[in-house]
N, CA, C and O of each residue as an XYZ file, in Angstrom:
460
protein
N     110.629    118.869     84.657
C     112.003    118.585     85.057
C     112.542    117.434     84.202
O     112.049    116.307     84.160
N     113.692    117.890     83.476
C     113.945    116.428     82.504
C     114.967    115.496     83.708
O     115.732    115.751     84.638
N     114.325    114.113     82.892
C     115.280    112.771     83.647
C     116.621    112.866     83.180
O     117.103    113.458     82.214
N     117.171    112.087     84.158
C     118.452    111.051     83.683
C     118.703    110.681     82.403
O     119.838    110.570     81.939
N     117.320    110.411     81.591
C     117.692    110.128     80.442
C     117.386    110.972     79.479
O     118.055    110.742     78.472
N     116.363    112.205     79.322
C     116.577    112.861     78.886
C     118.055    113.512     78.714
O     118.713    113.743     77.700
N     118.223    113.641     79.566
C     119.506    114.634     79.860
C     121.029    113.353     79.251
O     122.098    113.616     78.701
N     120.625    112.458     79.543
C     121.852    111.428     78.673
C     121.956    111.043     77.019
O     122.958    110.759     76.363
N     120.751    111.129     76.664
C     120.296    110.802     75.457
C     121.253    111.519     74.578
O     122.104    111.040     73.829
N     120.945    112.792     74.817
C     121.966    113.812     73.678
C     123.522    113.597     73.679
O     124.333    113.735     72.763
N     123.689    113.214     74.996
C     125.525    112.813     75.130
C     126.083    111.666     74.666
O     127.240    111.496     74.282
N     124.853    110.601     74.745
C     124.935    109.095     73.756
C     125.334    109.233     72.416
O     126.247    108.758     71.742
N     124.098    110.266     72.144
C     124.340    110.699     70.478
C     125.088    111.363     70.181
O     125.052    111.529     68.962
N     126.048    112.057     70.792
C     127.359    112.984     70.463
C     128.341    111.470     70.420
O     129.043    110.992     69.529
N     128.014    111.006     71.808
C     129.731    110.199     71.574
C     129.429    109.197     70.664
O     130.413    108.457     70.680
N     128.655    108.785     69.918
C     128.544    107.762     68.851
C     128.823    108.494     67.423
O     129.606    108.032     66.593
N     127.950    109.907     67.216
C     127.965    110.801     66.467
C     129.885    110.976     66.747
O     130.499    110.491     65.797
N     130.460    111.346     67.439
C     132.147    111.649     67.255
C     132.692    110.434     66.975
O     133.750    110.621     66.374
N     132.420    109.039     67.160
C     133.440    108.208     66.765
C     133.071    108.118     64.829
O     133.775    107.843     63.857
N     131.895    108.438     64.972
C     131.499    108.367     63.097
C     132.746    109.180     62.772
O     133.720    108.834     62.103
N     132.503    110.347     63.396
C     133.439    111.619     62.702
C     134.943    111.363     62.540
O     135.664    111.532     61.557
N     135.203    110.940     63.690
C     137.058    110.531     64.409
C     137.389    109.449     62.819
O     138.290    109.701     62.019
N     136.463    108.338     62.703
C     136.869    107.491     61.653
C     137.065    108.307     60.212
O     137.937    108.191     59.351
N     135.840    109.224     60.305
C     135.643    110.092     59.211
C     136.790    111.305     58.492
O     136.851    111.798     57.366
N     137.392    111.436     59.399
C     138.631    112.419     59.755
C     139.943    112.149     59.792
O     140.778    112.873     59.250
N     140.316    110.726     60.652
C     141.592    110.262     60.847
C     141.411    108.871     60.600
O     142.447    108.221     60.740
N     140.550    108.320     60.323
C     140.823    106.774     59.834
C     141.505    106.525     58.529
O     141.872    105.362     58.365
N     141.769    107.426     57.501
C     142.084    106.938     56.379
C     143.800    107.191     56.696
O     144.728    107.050     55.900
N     143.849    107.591     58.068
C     145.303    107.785     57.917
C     146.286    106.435     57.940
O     147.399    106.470     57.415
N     145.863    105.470     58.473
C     146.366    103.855     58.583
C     146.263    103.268     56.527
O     146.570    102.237     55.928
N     145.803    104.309     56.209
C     145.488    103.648     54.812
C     146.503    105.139     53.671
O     145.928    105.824     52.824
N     147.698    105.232     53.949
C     147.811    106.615     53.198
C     148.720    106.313     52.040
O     149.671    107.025     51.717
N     148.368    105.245     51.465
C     148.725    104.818     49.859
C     147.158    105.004     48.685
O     146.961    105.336     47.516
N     146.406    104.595     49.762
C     144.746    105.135     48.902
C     144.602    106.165     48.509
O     144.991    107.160     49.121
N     143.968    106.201     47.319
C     143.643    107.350     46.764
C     143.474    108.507     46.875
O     142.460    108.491     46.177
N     143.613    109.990     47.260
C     142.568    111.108     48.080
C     141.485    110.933     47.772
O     140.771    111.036     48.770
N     140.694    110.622     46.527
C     139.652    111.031     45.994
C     139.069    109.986     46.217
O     137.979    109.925     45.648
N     139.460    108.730     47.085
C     138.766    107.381     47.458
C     138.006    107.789     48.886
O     136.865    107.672     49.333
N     139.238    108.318     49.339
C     139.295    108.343     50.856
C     138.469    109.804     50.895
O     137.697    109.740     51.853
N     138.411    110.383     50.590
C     137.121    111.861     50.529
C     135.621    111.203     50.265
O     134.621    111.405     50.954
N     135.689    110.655     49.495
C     134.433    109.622     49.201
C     133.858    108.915     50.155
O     132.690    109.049     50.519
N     134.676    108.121     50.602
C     134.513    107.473     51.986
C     134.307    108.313     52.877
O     133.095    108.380     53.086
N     135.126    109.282     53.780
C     134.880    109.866     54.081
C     133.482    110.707     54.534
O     132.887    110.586     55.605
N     133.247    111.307     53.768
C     131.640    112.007     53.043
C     130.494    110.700     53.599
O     129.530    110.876     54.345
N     130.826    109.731     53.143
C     130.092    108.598     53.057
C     129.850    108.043     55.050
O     128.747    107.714     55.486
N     131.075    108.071     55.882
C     131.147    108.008     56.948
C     130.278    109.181     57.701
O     129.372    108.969     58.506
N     130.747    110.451     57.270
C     130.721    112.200     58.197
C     128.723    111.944     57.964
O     128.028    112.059     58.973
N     127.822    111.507     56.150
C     126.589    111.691     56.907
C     126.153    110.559     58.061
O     125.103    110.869     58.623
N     126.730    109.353     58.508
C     126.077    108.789     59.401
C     126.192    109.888     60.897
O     125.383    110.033     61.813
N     127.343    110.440     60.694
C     127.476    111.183     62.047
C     126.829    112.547     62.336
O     126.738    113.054     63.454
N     126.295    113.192     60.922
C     125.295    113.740     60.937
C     123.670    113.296     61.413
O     122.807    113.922     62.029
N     123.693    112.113     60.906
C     122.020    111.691     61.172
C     122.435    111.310     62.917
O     121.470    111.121     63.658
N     123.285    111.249     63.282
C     123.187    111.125     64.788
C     123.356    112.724     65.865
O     122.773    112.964     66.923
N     124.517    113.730     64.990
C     124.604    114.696     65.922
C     123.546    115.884     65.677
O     123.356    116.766     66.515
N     122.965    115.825     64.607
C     121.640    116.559     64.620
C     120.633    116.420     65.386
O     120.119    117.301     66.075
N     120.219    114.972     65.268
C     119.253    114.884     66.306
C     119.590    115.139     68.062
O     118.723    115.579     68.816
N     120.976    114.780     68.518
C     121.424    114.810     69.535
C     121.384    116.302     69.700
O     120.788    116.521     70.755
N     121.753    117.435     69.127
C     121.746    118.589     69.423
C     120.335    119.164     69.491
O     120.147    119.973     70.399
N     119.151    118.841     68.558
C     117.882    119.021     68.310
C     117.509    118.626     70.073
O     117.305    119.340     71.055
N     117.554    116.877     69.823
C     117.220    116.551     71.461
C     117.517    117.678     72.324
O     116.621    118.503     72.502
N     119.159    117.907     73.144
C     119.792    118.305     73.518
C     119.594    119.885     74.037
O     120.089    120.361     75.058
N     118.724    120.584     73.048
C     118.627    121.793     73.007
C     117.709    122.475     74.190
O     117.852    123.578     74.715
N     116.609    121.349     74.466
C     115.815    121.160     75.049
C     116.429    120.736     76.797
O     115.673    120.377     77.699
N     117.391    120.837     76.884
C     117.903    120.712     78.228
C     119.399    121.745     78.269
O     119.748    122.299     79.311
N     119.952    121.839     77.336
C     121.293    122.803     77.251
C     121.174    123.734     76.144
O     120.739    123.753     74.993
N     121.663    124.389     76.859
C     122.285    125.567     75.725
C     123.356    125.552     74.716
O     124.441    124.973     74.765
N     122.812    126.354     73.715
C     123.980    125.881     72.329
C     125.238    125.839     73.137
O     125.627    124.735     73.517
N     125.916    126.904     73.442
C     127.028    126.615     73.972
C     127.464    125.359     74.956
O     128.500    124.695     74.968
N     126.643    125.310     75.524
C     126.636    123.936     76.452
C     126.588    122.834     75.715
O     127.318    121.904     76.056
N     125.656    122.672     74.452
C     126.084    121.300     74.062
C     127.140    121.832     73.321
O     127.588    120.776     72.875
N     128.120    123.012     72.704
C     129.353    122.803     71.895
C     130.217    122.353     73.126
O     130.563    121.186     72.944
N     130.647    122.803     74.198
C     131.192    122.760     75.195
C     131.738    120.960     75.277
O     132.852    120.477     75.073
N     130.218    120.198     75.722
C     130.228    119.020     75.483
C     130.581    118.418     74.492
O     131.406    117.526     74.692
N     130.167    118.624     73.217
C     130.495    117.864     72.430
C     132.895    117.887     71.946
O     133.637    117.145     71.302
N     133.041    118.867     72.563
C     134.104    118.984     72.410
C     135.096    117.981     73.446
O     136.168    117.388     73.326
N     134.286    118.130     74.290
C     135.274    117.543     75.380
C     134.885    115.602     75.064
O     135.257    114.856     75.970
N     134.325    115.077     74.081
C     133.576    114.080     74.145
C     134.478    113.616     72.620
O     134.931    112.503     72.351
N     134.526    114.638     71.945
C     135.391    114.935     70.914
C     136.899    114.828     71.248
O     137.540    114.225     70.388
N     137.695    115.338     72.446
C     138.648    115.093     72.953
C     138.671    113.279     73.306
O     139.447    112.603     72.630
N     137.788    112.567     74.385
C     137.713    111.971     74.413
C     137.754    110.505     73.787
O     138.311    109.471     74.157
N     136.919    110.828     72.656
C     137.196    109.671     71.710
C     138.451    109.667     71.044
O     139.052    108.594     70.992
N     138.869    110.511     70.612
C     140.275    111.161     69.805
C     141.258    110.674     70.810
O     142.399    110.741     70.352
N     141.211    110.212     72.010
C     142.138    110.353     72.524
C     142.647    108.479     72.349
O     143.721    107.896     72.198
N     141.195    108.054     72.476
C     140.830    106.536     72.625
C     141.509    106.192     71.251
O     142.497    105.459     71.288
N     140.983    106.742     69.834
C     141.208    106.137     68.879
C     142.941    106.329     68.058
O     143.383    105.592     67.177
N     143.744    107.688     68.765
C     144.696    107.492     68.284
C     145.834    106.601     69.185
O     146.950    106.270     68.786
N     145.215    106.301     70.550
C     146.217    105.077     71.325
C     145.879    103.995     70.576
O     146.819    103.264     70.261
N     144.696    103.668     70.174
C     144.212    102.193     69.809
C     144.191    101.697     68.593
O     144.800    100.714     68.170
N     143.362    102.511     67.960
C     143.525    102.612     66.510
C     144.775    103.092     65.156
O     144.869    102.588     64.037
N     145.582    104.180     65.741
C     146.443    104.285     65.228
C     147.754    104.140     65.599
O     148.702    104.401     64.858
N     147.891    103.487     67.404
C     149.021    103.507     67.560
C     150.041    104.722     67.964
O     151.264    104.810     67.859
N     148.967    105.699     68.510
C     149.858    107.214     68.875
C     149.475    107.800     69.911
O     148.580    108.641     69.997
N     150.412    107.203     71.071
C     150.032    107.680     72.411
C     150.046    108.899     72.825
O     151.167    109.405     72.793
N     149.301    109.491     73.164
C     148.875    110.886     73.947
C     150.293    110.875     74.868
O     150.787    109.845     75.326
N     151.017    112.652     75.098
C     152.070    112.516     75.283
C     151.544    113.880     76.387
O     150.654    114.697     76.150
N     152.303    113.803     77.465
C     152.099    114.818     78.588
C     151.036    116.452     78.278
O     150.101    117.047     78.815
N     152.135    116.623     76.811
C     151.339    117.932     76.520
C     150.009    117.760     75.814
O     149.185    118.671     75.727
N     149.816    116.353     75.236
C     148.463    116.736     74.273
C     147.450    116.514     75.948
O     146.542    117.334     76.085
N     147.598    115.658     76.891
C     146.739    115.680     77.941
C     146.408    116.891     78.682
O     145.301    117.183     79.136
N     147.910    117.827     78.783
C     147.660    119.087     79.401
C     146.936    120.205     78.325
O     146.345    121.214     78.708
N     147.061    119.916     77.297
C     146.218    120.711     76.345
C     144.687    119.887     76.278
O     143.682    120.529     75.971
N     144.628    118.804     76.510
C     143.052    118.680     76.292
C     142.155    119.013     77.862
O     140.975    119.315     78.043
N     143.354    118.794     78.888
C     142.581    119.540     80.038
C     142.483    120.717     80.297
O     141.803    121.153     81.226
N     143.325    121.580     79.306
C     142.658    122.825     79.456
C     141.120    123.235     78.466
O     140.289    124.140     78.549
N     141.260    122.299     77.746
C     139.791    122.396     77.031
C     138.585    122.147     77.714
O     137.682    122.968     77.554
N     138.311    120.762     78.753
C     138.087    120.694     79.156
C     137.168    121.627     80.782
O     136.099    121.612     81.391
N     138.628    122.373     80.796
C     138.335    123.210     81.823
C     137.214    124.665     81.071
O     136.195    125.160     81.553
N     137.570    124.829     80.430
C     137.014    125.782     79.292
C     135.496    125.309     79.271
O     134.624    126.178     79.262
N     135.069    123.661     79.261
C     134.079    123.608     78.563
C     133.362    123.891     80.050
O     132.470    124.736     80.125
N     133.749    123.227     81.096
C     133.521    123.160     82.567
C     133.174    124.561     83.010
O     132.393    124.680     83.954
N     133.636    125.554     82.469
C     133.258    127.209     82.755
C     132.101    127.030     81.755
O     131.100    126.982     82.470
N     131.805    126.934     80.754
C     130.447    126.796     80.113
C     129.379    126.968     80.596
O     128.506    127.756     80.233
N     129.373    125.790     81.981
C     128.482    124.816     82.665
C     128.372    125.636     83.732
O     127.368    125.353     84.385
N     128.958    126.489     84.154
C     128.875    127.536     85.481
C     127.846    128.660     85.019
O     127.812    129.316     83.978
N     126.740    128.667     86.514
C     126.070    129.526     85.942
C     126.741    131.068     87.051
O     126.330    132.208     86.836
């Protein structure tokens, strides 16, 4: 029977693994006089740390959920941070519909989880 922490471990490593990505993806947008070919670089340079974290988290992970179950999760965790970093970081508040569109994702991932 896996623990508490088994079963947390893989969700640690997604949501650390998605803020790599979120920076990896939309951080160069506060910077959009830089180069493309700087910011792809960087980029690349950001996306493998979030690899060496969501591999293992899914590897872990696999071992208590199902592929779909951890995509499920990782999406809604993916919503999550995204939601954090464009109020905070970029200054772009989530507006009625992007909330009602990420709770229907949500709900989506939540049917996943139903057996």
């Amino acid at each position: 029977m896996p623990t508490l922490i088994d079963r947390l471990f893989p969700v640690a490593l997604l949501v650390v693994s998605n803020i790599f990505m979120t920076f990896a993806w939309y951080g160069h947008l506060k910077f959009k006089s830089a180069p493309l070919f700087g910011v792809i670089l960087i980029s690349w340079g950001i996306a493998f740390f979030e690899y060496c974290l969501a591999v293992p988290a899914n590897r872990f992970g696999s071992a208590i959920y199902s592929a779909p179950q951890l995509k499920g999760m990782q999406e809604v965790i993916t919503l999550i941070v995204f939601a954090a970093f464009s109020t905070f970081y970029l200054g772009q508040s989530l507006k009625w519909n992007h909330w009602a569109g990420f709770a229907l994702i949500a709900v989506a991932a939540w049917l996943i989880f139903m057996e």
